[in-house]
N, C-alpha and C positions, 0 to 999 in steps of 0.2 A: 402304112398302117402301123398305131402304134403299138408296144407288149399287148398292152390292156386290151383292145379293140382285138389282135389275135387269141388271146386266155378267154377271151368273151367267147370267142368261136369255139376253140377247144372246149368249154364248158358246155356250150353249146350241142356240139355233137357228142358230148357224154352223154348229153339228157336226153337225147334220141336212140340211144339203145334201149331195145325194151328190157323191161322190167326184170322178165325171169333170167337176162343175163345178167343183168347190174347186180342183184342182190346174192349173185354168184361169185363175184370179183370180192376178193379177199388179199391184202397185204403188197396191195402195186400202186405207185405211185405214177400218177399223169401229170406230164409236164410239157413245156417246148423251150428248145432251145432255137437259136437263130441260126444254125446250122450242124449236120453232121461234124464231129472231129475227123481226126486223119485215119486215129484210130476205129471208131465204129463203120467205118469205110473200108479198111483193111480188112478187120476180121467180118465183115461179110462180101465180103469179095465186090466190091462193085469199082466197078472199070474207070480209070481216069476219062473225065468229063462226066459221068454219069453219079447221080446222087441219093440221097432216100429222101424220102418227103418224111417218114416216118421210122420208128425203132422201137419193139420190142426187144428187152433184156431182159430175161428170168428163166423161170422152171415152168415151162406149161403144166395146167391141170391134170394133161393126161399124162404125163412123166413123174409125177408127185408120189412118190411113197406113201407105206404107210407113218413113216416117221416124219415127216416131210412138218417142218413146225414144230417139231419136240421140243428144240431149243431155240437160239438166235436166229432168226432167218432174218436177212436183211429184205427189203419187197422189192419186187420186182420193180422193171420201171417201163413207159411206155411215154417214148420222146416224141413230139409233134414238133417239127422241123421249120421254120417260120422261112424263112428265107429260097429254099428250095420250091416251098408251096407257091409263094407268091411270083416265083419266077414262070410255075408251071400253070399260073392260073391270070399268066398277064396281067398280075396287078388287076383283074378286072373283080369288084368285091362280090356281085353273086359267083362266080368260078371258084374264087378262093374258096365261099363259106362251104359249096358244094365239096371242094376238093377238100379240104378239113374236115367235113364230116364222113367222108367216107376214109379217111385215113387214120381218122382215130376209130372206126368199124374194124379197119382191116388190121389194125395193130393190137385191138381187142381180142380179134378172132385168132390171133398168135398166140395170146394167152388163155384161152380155149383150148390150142392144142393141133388147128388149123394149117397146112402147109399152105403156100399163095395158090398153090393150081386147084388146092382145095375151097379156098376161101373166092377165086375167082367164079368158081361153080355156082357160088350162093350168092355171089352177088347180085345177081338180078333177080333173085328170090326174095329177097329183104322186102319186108312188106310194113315194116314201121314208118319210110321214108320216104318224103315227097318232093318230087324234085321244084 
């Protein structure tokens, strides 16, 4: 799969979050890179062989002061992992587009404010998406 054809998809599962959360996200940059570094793998603790498909970095919502933006705030970012995904989605491309869309949901849901045990709870709730 090439950049372009995975940025499709990531765009893709942007525009499937509904509305009243999209028009909530302010100052966070969506992107993928082709894999975790050594570093975003460190500081979240995940175990040799084990990887992330996905990375939010920033200030959730619910942690935001009232100062929060006064001055310089660099934005947040939310990494969509190209190579991890495709490993965990067998290269097969409905798996992938499903597994990209629900990773850019769940990496969203971190910038909401969302732990995973929390955000695992709602995900069979999600009523925008069809599989």
């Amino acid at each position: 799969m090439t950049d372009e054809e995975f940025e499709k998809l990531v765009s893709e599962g942007i525009d499937l979050i509904p509305e009243r959360f999209l028009k909530k996200i302010d100052n966070v940059a969506i992107l993928f890179a082709d894999e975790p570094s050594e570093e975003q793998l460190t500081a979240n603790h995940i175990a040799k062989g084990d990887t992330l498909l996905g990375l939010y970095e920033g200030i959730p919502l619910t942690e935001r002061g009232d100062f929060y933006g006064m001055g310089s705030v660099l934005p947040d970012k939310i990494t969509i992992f190209k190579k991890p995904i495709l490993d965990a989605a067998q290269h097969d491309p409905a798996l992938i587009r499903k597994v990209v869309r629900d990773t850019v949901w769940h990496e969203i849901a971190h910038y909401f404010g969302y732990d995973d045990e929390e955000i695992e709870k709602r995900e069979d709730a999600r009523t925008n998406y069809s599989e």
